[in-house]
C-alpha positions as CSV (number, residue, x, y, z in Angstrom):
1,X,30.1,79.0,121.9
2,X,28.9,76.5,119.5
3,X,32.1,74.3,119.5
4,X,32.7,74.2,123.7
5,X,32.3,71.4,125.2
6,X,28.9,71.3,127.8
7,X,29.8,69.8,130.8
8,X,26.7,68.3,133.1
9,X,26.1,69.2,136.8
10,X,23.5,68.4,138.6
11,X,23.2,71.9,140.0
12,X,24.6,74.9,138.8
13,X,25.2,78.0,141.4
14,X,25.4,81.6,140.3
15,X,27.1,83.4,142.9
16,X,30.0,82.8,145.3
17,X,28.5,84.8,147.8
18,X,26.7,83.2,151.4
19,X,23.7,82.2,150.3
20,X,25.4,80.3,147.0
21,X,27.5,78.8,149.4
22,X,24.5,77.7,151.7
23,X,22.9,76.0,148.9
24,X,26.4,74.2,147.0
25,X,28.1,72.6,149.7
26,X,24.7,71.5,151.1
27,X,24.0,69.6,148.1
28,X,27.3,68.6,147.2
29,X,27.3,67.0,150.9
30,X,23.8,65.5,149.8
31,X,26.4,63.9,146.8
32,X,25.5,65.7,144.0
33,X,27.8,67.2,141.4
34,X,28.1,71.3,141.4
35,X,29.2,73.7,140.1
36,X,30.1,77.6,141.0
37,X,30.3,80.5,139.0
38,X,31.2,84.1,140.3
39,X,32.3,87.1,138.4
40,X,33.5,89.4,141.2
41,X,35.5,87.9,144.7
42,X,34.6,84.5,146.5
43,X,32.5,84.5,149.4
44,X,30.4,87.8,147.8
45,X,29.0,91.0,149.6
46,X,29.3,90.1,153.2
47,X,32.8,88.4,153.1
48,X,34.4,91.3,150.9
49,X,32.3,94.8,151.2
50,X,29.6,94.1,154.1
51,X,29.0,92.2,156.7
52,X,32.9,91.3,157.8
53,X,34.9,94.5,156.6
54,X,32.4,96.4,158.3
55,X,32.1,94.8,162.1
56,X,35.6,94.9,161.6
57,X,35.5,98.6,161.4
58,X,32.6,98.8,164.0
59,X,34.5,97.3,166.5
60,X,37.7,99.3,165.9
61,X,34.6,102.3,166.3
62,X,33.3,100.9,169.4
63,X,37.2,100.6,171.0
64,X,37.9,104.4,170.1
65,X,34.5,105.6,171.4
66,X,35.2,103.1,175.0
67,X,38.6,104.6,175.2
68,X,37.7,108.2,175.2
69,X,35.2,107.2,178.3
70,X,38.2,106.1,180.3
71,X,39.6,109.0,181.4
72,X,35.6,109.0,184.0
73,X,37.2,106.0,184.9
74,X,41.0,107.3,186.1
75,X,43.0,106.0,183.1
76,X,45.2,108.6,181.5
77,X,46.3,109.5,177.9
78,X,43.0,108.4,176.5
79,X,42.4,112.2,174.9
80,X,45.8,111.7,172.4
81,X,44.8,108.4,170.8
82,X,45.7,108.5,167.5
83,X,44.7,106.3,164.7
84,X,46.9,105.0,162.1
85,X,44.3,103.9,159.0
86,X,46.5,102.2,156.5
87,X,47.5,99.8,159.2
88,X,44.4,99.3,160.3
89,X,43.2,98.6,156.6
90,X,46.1,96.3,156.2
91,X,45.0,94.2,159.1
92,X,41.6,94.2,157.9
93,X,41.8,93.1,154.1
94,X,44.5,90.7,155.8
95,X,41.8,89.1,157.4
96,X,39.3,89.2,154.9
97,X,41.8,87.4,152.6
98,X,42.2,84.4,155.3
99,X,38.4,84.6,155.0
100,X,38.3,83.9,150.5
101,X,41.1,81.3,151.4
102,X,38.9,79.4,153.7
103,X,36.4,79.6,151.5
104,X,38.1,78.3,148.2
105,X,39.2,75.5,150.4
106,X,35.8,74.5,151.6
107,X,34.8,74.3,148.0
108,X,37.7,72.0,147.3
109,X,37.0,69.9,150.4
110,X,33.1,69.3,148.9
111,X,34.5,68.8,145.5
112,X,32.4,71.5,143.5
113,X,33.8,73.3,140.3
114,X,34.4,76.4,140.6
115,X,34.3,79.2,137.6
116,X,35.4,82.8,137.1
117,X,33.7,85.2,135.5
118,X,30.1,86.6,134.7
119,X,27.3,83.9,134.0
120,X,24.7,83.6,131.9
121,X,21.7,82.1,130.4
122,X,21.5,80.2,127.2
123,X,18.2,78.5,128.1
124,X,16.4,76.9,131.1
125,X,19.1,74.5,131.7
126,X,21.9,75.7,130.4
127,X,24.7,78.3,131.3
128,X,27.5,80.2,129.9
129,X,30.5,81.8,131.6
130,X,32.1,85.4,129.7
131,X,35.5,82.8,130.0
132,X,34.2,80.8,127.7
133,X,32.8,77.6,129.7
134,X,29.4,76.0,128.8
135,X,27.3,74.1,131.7
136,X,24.3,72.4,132.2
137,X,22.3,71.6,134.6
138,X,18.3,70.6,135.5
139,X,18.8,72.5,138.5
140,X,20.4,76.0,138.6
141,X,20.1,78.8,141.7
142,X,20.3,81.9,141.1
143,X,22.3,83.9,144.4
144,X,24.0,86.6,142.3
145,X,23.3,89.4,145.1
146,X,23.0,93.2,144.4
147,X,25.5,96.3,144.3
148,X,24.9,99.5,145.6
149,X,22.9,102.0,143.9
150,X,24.3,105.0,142.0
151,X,22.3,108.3,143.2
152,X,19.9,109.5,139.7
153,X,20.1,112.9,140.8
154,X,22.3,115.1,139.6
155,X,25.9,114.5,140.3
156,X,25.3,111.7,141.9
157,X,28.1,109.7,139.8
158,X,30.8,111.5,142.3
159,X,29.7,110.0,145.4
160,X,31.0,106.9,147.1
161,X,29.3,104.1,147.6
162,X,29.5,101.8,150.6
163,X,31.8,99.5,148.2
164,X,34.4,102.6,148.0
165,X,34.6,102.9,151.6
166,X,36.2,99.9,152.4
167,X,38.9,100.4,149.0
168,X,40.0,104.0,150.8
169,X,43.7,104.1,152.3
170,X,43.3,107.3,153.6
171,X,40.2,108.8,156.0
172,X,39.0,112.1,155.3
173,X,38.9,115.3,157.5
174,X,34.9,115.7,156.1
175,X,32.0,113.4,154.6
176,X,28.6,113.5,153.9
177,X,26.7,110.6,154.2
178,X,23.3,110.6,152.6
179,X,20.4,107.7,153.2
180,X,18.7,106.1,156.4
181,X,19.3,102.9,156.0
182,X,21.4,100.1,157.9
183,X,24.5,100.9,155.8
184,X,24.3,104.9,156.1
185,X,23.7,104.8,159.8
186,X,26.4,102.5,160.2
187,X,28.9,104.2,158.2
188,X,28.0,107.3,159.6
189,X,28.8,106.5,163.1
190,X,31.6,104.6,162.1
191,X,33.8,107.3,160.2
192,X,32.3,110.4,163.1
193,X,34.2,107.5,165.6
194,X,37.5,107.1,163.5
195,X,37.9,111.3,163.5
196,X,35.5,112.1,161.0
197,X,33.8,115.4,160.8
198,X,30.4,113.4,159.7
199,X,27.2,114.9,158.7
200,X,24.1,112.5,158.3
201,X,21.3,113.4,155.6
202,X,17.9,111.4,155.2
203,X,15.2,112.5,153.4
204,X,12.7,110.7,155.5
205,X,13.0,108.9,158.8
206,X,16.2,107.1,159.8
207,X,15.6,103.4,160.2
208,X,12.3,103.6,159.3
209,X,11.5,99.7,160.0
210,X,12.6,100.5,163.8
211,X,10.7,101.8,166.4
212,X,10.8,105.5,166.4
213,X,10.9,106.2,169.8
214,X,14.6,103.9,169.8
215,X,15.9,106.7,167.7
216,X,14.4,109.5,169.3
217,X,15.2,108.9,172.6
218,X,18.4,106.9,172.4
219,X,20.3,107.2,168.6
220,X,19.8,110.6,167.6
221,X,20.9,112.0,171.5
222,X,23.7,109.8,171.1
223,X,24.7,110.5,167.7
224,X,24.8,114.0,168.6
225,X,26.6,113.7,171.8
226,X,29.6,112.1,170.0
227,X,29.7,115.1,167.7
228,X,27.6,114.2,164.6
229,X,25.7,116.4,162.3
230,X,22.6,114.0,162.2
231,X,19.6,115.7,160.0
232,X,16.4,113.4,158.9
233,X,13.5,115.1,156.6
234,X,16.6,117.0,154.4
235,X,16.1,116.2,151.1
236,X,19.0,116.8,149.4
237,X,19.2,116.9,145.1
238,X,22.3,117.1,143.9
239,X,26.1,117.0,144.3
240,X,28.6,119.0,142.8
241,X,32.6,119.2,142.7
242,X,34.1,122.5,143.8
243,X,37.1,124.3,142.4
244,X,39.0,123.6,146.3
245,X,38.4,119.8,145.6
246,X,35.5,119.6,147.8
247,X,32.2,118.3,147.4
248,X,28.7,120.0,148.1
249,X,25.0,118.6,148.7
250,X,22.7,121.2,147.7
251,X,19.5,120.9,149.8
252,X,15.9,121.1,148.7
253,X,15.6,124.2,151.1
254,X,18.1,126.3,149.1
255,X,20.9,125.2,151.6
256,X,24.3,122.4,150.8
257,X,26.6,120.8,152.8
258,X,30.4,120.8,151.7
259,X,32.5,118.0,152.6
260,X,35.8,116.3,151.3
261,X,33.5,112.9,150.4
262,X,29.9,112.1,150.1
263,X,29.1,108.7,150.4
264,X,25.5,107.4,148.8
265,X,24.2,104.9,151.0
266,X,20.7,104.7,148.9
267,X,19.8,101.0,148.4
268,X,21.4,98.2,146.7
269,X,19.9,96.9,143.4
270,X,19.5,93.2,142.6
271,X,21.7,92.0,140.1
272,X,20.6,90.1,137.5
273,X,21.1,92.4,134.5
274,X,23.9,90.4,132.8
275,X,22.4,87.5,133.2
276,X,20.2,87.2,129.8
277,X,17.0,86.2,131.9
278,X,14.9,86.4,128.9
279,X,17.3,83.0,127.3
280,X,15.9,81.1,130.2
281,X,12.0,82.6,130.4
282,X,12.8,83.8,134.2
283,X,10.6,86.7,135.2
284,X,11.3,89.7,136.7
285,X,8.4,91.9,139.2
286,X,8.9,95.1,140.8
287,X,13.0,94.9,140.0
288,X,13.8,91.5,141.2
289,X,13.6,88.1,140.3
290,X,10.2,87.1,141.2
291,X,9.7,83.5,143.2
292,X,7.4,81.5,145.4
293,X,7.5,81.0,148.9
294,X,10.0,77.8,148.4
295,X,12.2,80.1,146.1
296,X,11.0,78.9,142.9
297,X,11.1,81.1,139.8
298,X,8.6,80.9,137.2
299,X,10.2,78.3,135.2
300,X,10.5,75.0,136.8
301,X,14.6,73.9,137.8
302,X,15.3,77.4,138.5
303,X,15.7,79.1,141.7
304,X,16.8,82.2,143.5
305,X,17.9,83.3,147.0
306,X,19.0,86.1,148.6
307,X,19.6,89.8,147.4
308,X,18.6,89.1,143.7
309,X,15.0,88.2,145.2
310,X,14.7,91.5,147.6
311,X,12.8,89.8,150.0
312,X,14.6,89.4,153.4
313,X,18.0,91.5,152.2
314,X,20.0,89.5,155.4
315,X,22.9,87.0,155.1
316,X,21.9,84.4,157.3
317,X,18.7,84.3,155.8
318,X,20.3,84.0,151.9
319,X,22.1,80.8,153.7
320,X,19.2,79.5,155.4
321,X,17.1,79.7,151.9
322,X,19.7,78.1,149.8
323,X,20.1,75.2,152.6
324,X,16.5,74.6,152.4
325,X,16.5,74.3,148.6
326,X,19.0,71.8,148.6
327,X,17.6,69.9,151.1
328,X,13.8,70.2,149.3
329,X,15.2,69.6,145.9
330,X,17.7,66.6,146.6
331,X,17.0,65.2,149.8
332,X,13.3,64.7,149.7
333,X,12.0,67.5,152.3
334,X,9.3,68.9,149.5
335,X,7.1,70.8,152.2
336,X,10.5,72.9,153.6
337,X,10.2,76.5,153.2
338,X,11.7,79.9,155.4
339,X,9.1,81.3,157.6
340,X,9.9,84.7,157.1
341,X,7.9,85.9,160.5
342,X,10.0,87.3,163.5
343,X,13.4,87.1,162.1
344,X,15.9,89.1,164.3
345,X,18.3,91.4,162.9
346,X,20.6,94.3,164.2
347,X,22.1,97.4,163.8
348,X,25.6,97.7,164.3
349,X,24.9,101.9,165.4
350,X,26.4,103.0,168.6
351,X,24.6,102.0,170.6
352,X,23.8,98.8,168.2
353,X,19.8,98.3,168.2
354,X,18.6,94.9,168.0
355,X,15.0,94.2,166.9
356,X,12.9,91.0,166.0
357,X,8.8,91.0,165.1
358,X,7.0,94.3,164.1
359,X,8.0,97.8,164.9
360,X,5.7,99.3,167.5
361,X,4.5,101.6,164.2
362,X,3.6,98.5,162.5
363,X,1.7,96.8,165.1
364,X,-0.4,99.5,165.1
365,X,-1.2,100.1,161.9
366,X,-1.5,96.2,161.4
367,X,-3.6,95.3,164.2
368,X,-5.3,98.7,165.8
């Protein structure tokens, strides 16, 4: 790209998603010049295939489970609801839509450039776009996010991820969800709600950064009263495709788990790979982009929020980081940093569980 023109910001932006947007429009509003690159769909993992899809669903989840309670309360024809899923999904990804339109309008309103396709590095200040622009910048942040992990054990390249989920038209009679996590909880109780014959698999605990007595004495009874197969310390080891079109989990004890879909909900890797790190000298620790506590990398102009850093893996935190960055790089704030202690968060499980400061397992083995 020897011949393309380089075009000066004063901060270049990798990443469309929440916490890119946190840090652009704040600096733009601070009047500086930036630009936007993003390879995927504006507005990033929460907008398209977390945070928004999903409440979305949960609510729709919450609604069905309400309704079948009803009939305690005297109102009839509660037992024949019937959902109709491509309508629903048309309604949804209508709204999430509404939701990348807002946002390429906010970007017009604060007058920052925006680029498609996959950035990146030709050195510490400079940026290339697989469309062919060149930018440059003495200040670049780094918000490209992460993607969900495919499974490394055998089979695993037939699962779903949590990304698939929300692409499906149709619901299936039978899934197998496998992981502990936020997501695999959530979608768990989510498809069991929409009519889902839904068994849960974890290898260890489920939510293991929650207090354990939550989930023993309120989301495991409840998962079970609404009809879920919920089983935590299976470790499960491979997947296979039967000659029916089903899919099986073969379990460490010798047993499986046949289903229509398994969906792998087993972490979500930072992404940075395509990036060309090394062109820049950025440094990489334990599979993420390593920075300080104000969100500086190793070399000095470069930053990174959010899911590429795997610290606090939230979305309002990825926006609260890049607001502060702008505001320490270009408004003159220098000490302005995220306290990371006692940040709230919730689980949108039936019933949702909402948590802020240690677990009561981490007090203890913190403190005595």
């Amino acid at each position: 790209m020897e011949n393309v023109e380089k075009k000066p910001y004063d901060l270049i932006v990798i990443g469309a998603g929440s916490g890119g947007m946190g840090c652009g429009r704040r600096s733009a509003l601070l009047g500086k010049k930036v630009a936007m690159i993003e390879n995927r769909v504006i507005g990033g993992t929460c907008v398209n295939v977390g945070c928004v899809p999903k409440k979305v669903m949960f609510n729709l989840a919450n609604f069905l489970e309400e309704c079948h309670l009803m009939k305690d309360y005297g109102v009839q024809g509660t037992d024949d609801l019937k959902l109709d899923f491509p309508h629903f999904k048309k309604q949804r990804d209508g709204y999430v839509l509404r939701l990348n339109n807002i946002y390429k309008n906010n970007l017009a309103k604060s007058e920052i450039d925006y680029y498609t396709g996959t950035a990146s590095f030709a050195g510490p200040k400079e940026v290339e776009t697989s469309e062919g622009a060149r930018l440059t910048a003495d200040h670049i942040m780094i918000a490209s996010g992460s993607s969900p992990l495919t499974p490394p054990f055998p089979g695993g390249e037939l699962c779903w991820n949590s990304d698939d989920v929300f692409t499906m038209s149709e619901l299936p009679k039978s899934m197998v969800v496998l992981g502990g996590g936020y997501i695999g909880i959530e979608m768990a109780q989510i498809m069991q709600a929409f009519g889902v014959e839904t068994t849960l698999l974890t290898r260890n605990k489920f939510l293991s950064h929650v207090d354990q007595e939550l989930i023993e004495t309120v989301l495991l009874p409840n998962m079970k009263k609404l009809g879920m197969d919920a089983r935590k310390g299976t470790p499960f080891e491979s997947v296979e495709k039967l000659e029916n079109g089903m899919f099986r989990v073969n379990l460490k004890d010798g047993g499986h788990v046949d289903a229509e879909r398994v969906l792998a909900a087993l972490g979500r890797p930072p992404n940075f790979e395509p990036l060309k790190l090394d062109n820049a000298g950025v440094k990489v620790e334990a599979g993420a982009i390593a920075v300080d506590e104000f969100q500086n990398t190793n070399v000095p102009g470069i930053y990174a929020i959010g899911d590429v850093t795997n610290q606090v893996t939230l979305t309002p935190v990825a926006i609260r980081q890049g607001r502060i960055v702008a505001e320490r790089v270009f408004n003159g704030q220098t000490d302005l940093k995220v306290c990371y202690d006692n940040i709230a968060t919730i689980i949108f499980s039936h019933p949702p569980i909402g948590s802020v400061g240690y677990s009561e397992e981490d007090a203890v083995a913190k403190f005595g």
